[in-house]
MARMI-949059 format. One record per residue: residue in three letters; x, y, z of N, C-alpha, C in turn. Coordinates in steps of 0.02 Angstrom, whole numbers, padded with zeros to 5 digits, always signed. Example, Ala and Ser with C-alpha at 12.3 -4.5 7.8 and 13.67 -1.06 7.14 Angstrom:
2
ALA+00660-00284+00390+00615-00225+00390+00660-00165+00390SER+00642-00112+00354+00684-00053+00357+00645+00002+00394
***
This chain:
146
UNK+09133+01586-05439+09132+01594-05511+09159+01531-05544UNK+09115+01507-05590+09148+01456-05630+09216+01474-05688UNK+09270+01423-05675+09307+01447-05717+09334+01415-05776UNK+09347+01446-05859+09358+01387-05884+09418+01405-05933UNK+09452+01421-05867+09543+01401-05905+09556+01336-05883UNK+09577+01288-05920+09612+01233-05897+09660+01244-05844UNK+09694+01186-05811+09749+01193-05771+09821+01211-05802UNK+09832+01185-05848+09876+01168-05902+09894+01267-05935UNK+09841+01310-05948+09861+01356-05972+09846+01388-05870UNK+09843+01404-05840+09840+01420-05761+09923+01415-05740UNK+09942+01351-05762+10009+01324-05718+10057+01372-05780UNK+10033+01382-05836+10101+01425-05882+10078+01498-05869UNK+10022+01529-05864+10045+01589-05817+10069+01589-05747UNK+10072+01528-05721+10099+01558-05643+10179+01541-05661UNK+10213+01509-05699+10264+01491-05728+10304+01538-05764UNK+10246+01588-05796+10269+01663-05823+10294+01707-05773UNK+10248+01706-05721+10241+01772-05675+10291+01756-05649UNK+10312+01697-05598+10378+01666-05556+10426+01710-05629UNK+10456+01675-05664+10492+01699-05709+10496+01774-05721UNK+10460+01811-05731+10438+01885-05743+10457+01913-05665UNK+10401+01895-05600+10409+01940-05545+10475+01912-05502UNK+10498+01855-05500+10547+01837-05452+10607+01877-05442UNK+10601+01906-05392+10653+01948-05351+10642+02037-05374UNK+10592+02059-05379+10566+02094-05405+10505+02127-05344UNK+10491+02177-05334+10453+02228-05283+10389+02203-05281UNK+10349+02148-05346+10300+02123-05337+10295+02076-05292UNK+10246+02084-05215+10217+02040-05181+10162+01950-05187UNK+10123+01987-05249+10073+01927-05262+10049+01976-05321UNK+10028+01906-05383+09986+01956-05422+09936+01876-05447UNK+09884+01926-05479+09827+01889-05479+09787+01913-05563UNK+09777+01832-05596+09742+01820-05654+09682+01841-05645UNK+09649+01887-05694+09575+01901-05677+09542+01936-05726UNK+09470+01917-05735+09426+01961-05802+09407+01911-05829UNK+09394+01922-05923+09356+01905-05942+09408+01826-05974UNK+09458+01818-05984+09490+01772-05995+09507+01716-05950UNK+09497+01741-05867+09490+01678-05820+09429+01658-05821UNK+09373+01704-05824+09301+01683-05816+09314+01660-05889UNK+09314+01625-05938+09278+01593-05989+09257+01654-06047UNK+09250+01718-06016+09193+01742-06073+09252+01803-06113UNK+09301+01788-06143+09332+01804-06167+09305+01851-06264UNK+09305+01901-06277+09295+01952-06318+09365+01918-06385UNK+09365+01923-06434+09405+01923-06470+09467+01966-06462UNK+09524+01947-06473+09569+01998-06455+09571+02030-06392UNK+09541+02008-06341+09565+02025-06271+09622+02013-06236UNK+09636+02051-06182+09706+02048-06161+09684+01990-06088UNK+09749+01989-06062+09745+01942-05997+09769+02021-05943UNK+09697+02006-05891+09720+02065-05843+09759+02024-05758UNK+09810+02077-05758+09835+02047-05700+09850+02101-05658UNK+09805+02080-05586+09818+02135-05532+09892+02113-05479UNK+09908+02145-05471+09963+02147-05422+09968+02184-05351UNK+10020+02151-05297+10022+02209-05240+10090+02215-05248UNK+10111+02271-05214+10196+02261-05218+10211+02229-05147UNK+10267+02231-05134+10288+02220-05058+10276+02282-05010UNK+10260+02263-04971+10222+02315-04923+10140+02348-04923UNK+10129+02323-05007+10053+02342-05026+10041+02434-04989UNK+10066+02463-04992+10054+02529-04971+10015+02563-05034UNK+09977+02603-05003+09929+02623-05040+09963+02688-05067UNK+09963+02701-05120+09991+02769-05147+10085+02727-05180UNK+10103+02674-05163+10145+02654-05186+10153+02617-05262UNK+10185+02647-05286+10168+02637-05361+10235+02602-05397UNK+10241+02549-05468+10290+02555-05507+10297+02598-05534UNK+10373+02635-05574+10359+02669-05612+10355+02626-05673UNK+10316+02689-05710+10286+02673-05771+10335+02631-05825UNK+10378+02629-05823+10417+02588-05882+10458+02550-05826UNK+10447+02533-05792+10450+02483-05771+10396+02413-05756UNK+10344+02470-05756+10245+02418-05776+10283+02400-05831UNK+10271+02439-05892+10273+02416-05930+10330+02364-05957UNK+10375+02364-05960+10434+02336-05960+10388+02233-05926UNK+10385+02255-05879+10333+02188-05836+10289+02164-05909UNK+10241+02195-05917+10199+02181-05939+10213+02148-06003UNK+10248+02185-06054+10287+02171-06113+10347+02108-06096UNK+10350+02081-06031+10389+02024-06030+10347+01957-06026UNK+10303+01999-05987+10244+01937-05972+10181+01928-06038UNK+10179+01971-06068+10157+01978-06131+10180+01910-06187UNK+10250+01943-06188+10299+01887-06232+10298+01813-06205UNK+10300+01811-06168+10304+01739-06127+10223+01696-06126UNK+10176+01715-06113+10125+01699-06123+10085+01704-06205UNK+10115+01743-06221+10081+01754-06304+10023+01781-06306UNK+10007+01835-06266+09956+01880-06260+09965+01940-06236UNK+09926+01996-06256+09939+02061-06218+09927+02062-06149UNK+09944+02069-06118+09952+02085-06040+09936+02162-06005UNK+09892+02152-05971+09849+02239-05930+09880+02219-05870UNK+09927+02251-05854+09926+02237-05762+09908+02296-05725UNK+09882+02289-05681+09862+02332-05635+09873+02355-05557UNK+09903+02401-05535+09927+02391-05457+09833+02393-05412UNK+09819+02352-05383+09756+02346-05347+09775+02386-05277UNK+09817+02402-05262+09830+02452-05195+09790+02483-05176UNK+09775+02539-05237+09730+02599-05234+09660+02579-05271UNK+09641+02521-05293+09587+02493-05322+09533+02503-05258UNK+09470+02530-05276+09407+02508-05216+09404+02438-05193UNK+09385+02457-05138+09385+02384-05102+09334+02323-05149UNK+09300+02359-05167+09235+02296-05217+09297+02250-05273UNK+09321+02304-05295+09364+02270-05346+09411+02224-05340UNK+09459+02254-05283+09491+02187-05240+09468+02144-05215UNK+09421+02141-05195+09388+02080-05153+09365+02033-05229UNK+09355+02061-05268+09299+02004-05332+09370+01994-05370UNK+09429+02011-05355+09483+01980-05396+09516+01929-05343UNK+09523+01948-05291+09535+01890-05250+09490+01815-05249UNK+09419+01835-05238+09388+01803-05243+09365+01755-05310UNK+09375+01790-05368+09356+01761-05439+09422+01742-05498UNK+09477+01784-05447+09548+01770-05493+09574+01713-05470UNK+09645+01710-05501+09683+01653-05475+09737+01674-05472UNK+09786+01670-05409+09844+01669-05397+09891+01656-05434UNK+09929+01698-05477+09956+01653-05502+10027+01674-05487UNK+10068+01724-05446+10119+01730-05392+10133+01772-05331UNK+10161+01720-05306+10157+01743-05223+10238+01758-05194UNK+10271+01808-05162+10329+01807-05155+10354+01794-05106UNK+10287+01833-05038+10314+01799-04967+10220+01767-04944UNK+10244+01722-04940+10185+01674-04929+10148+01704-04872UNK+10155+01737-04791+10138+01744-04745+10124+01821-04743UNK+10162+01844-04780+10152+01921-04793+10074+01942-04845UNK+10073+01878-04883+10023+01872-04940+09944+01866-04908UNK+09977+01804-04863+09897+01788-04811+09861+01856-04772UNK+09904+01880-04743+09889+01929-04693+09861+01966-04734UNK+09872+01994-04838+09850+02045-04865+09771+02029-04883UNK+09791+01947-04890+09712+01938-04924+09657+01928-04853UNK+09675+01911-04814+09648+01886-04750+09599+01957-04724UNK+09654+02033-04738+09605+02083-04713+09591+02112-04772UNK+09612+02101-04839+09543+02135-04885+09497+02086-04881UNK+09508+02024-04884+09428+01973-04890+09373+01995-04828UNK+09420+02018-04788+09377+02012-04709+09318+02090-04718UNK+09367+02170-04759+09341+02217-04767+09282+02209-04804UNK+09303+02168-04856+09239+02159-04934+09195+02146-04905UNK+09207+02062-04860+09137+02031-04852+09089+02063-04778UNK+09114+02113-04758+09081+02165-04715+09047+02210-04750UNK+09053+02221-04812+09011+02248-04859+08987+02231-04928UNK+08996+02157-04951+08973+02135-04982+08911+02132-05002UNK+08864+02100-04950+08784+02121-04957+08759+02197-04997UNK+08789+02243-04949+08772+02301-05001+08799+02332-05045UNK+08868+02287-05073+08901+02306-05141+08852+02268-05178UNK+08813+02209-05179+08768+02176-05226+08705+02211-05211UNK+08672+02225-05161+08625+02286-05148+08609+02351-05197UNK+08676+02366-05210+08703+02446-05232+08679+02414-05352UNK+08706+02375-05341+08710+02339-05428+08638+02327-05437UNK+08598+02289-05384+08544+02271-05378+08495+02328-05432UNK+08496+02398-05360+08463+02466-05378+08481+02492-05445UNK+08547+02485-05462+08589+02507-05526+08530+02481-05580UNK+08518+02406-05597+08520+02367-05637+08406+02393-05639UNK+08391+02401-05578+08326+02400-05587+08325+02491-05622UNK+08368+02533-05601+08369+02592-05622+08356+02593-05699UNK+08416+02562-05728+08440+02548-05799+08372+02516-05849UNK+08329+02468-05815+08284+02438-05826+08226+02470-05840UNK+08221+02522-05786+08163+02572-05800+08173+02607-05833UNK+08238+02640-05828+08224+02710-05882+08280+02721-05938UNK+08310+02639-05948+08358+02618-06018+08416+02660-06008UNK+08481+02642-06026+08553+02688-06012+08536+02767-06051
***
C-alpha cells in the first residue's frame, strides 16, 4: 500500500504511543485506515490496533481504561483516536493492518516478532482466497447493485 503520511507526522505518533503505552499491558500497537493510507474523510479519527502482552485472545482492557488510552493519545496527537484490541479481530483484518499499518509501538521487541511472524504466516496461507472471497463479493454487487 502506498502511504502518504510523511515521516515527520509517523515519528510524532510513535512518540505519542511510547509516551501513552510505556510500561503499560500494551505489547505493540499499530497506525492504520484511512489516515495512514492517504484517503482520509473529513473529520476522521486515527485508528490504532493494539496487542496486549501475552496477545491472548479473549484478553481485554477494561473499558475506561481504553478509553482513558485513547483520550491521552487523542490529546497528544490532536486528533480523535479509535483504538482497537486486534486479539479477537479475524485473521484478514490483522494481517492487512500489519501489512498496510505502521508500527508505531513495540514493548518487547522479540515477543512482538514471534506475534507478527505467525499472524503474517496464518494470513498469507489464506490470502489468495481472502482476495478470491472480495473478488465474488464485488462481481455479486455488480450484477445485482447493493
Amino acid at each position: 500500500m502506498l502511504r502518504h503520511m510523511d515521516d515527520e507526522v509517523i515519528e510524532g505518533m510513535r512518540r505519542a504511543a511510547q509516551r501513552v503505552f510505556e510500561g503499560g499491558p500494551v505489547l505493540v500497537a499499530y497506525a492504520f485506515g484511512s489516515r495512514v493510507c492517504g484517503r482520509p474523510m473529513p473529520g476522521s479519527d486515527l485508528d490504532i490496533g493494539y496487542y496486549l502482552t501475552g496477545h491472548r485472545r479473549g484478553e481485554i482492557l477494561p473499558l475506561g481504561e481504553e478509553m482513558r488510552l485513547a483520550a491521552e493519545l487523542s490529546a497528544v496527537v490532536g486528533r480523535e483516536v479509535d483504538l482497537r484490541n486486534l486479539a479477537d479481530a479475524p485473521l484478514e483484518f490483522r494481517g492487512r493492518v500489519l501489512e498496510d499499518g505502521v508500527r508505531i509501538f513495540s514493548a518487547k521487541d522479540a515477543e512482538r516478532v514471534a506475534l507478527e511472524r505467525e499472524i503474517l504466516g496464518r494470513y498469507h496461507d489464506y490470502k489468495e482466497e481472502f482476495l478470491q472471497m472480495h473478488a465474488l463479493r464485488l462481481r455479486r454487487v455488480a450484477a445485482k447493485g447493493l
